[in-house]
Structure formats: C-alpha cells, structure tokens
C-alpha positions, -999 to +999 in steps of 0.1 A: +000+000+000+016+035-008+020+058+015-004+085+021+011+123+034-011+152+045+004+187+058-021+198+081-023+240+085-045+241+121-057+271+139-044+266+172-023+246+197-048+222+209-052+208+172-013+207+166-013+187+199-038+165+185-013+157+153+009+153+175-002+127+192-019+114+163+016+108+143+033+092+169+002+063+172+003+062+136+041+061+133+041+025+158+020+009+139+031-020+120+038-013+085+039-035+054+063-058+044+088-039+023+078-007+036+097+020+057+069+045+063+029+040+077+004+041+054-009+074+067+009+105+075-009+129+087+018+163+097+013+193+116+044+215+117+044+240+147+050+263+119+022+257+100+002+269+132-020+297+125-026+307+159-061+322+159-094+310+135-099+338+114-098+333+075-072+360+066-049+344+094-058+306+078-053+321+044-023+336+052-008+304+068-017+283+041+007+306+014+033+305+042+032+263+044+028+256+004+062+278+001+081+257+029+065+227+016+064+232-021+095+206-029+076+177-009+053+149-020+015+149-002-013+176+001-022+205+023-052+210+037-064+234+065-081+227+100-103+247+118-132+253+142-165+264+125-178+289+152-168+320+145-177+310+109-212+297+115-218+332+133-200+353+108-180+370+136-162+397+124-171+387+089-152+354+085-179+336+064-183+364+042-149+360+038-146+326+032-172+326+005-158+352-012-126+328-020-139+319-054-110+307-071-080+320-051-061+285-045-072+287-007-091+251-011-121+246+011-114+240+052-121+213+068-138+221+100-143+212+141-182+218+148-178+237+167-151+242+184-119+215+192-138+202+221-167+195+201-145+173+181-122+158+212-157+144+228-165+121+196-132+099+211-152+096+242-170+065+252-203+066+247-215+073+279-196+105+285-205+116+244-238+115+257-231+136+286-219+158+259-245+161+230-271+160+261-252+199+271-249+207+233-288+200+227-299+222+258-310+255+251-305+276+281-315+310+297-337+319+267-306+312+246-301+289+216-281+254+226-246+254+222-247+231+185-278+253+171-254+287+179-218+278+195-210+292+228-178+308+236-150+287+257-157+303+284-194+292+286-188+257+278-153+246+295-168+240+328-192+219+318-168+198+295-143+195+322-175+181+344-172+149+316-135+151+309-119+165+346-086+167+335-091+189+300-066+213+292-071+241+268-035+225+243-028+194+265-037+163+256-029+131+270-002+109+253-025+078+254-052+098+239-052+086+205-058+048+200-079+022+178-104+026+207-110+064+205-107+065+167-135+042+161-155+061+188-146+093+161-156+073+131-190+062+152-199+094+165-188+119+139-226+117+127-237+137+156-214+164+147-239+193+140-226+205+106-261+211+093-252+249+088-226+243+069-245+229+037-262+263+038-237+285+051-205+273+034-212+251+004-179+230-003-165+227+030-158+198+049-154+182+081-120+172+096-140+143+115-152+129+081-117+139+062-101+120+091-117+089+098-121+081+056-083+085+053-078+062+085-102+037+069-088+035+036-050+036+051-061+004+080-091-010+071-084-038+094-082-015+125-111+004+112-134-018+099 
C-alpha cells in the first residue's frame, strides 16, 4: 500500500497537539512488508500553526506552508473550528465565500469548536453527557450546537465529563484504535447542518479524518 502524506495547516495549539499525538500512534503501527513508512501521514508543523481561527490568518498560513512545503510529496489542507464562521463573527464567512478561485481550497472544520471534536473519542457514555449539554437550550438562549457558545461558557461543563481537559494538553494515550472508532462512530452527531447552507464546499475534519484512516487500516477500522 503507498504511503499516504497530508500537511495539516490548524488554527491553534490544541489541534497541533492533536497531530501530534496522532503521528506518533500512527508512526508504531506496523507497516507493510517492504515498507519503511505508515500508510498514513498525517503532519502538523508547529510552523504551519495559525494561531487564531480567522480566515485572513488561515489564508495567510496556508501561502506561508505551500512555500516551505512546495519541494515535498503529499497535500495541504487546513483545519479549523466552525464557530466563529457559522456566526460570521467579524465577517469570516463572508470572507470565506468570497474565495472563489483563489487557490485557498475549502477547510475542513471542528463543529464547533476542538472540544466538540475531542468528545467524539469519548465513550459513549460520556459523548452522551456531551451532545445531552450541546442540545440544551438555556437562559432563553439557543443550545450550544444550534449557535456555539464561547470557551468560556462551555469549558466548565466539558471538564465536568472530561476533569482533567486542558485548553492544548492532551494526553499521550489519547489517541488509540479505541478512541478512533468512537470518532468514526460518533462523527454523525457532529452538528454540521449549517454548513451545507452557510459554506457550500466545505468539509469536516472528523469525516476527512476517519475516511483516510479507513482507507489507510481497514483492518483496524473496519
């Protein structure tokens, strides 16, 4: 089976962390006879870090990692949480949608935010803990996966399910078979509905993620 290599441009440190983690399970596995790399490789240099969501900041980052990777086999895509795109804050969506043909390819997106993502590893019974919160409408307000709340509304409660959650720490065990196929079973409850509407084209890093895996170690992820 040949090799497989994605650069990964992400918005922040908690989804480099994530690659992180993610390479090194990936790079123990067992590859094939005559073969001296895994399957998969999925990269996330600290440089290719954007450090923030916003699209000009992902756009920019994206030029920055095709020039450093531009003599290298594979394909870049870009990472990033869909809330301040689903609410158009500071005019992100408007942005993205006026792309057109720019070379900036579509994202690939966390609904809504990494920690939205990091609970479809969970077992089931703390997922459900989870899409119970996201579903609840509160104080008059839309739920959390209908309109995203900030961190700051939602951390306590997701450290309730997950005590030991750090904003950019995760925990070196994190990533396993276990956890993936929890991702590749619960990524269905991801609300992306918006997105067919709001962002026609885009994707879903849970989706892009689990399909590669799949293809790449079909035995692990049947």
């Amino acid at each position: 089976m040949s090799m497989s290599r994605y650069v990964i441009v992400c918005e922040g440190k908690s989804e480099w962390t994530y690659l992180q983690r993610l390479k090194g399970f990936l790079d123990d596995q067992a590859v094939d006879q005559g073969a001296y790399l895994p399957a998969l490789q999925l990269i996330g240099p600290y440089n290719a870090v954007a450090k923030g969501g916003r699209f000009g900041t992902l756009k920019q980052q994206y030029k920055a990692t095709c020039k450093t990777e531009r003599n290298k086999a594979g394909f870049i895509r870009i990472w990033a949480d869909f809330d301040l795109y689903l609410r158009n804050d500071k005019n992100n969506a408007t942005a993205y949608k006026s792309k057109g043909a720019s070379g900036i390819p579509h994202f690939h997106f966390s609904f809504h935010n990494f920690e939205d993502f990091y609970a479809l590893h969970l077992d089931d019974a703390s997922f459900q803990r989870w899409i119970a919160f996201g579903q609840q409408s509160r104080s008059g307000r839309q739920s959390h996966f209908a309109w995203p709340f900030h961190s700051e509304e939602y951390l306590q409660e997701f450290r309730r399910i997950v005590p030991d959650y750090r904003k950019g720490e995760i925990p070196s065990d994190f990533v396993s078979w276990t956890s993936l196929n929890n991702l590749r079973r619960n990524k269905s409850s991801c609300p992306k509905g918006a997105i067919l509407t709001s962002l026609p084209g885009a994707g879903c890093f849970a989706e892009f993620l689990t399909e590669k895996l799949c293809n790449s170690y079909p035995k692990e992820m049947p």
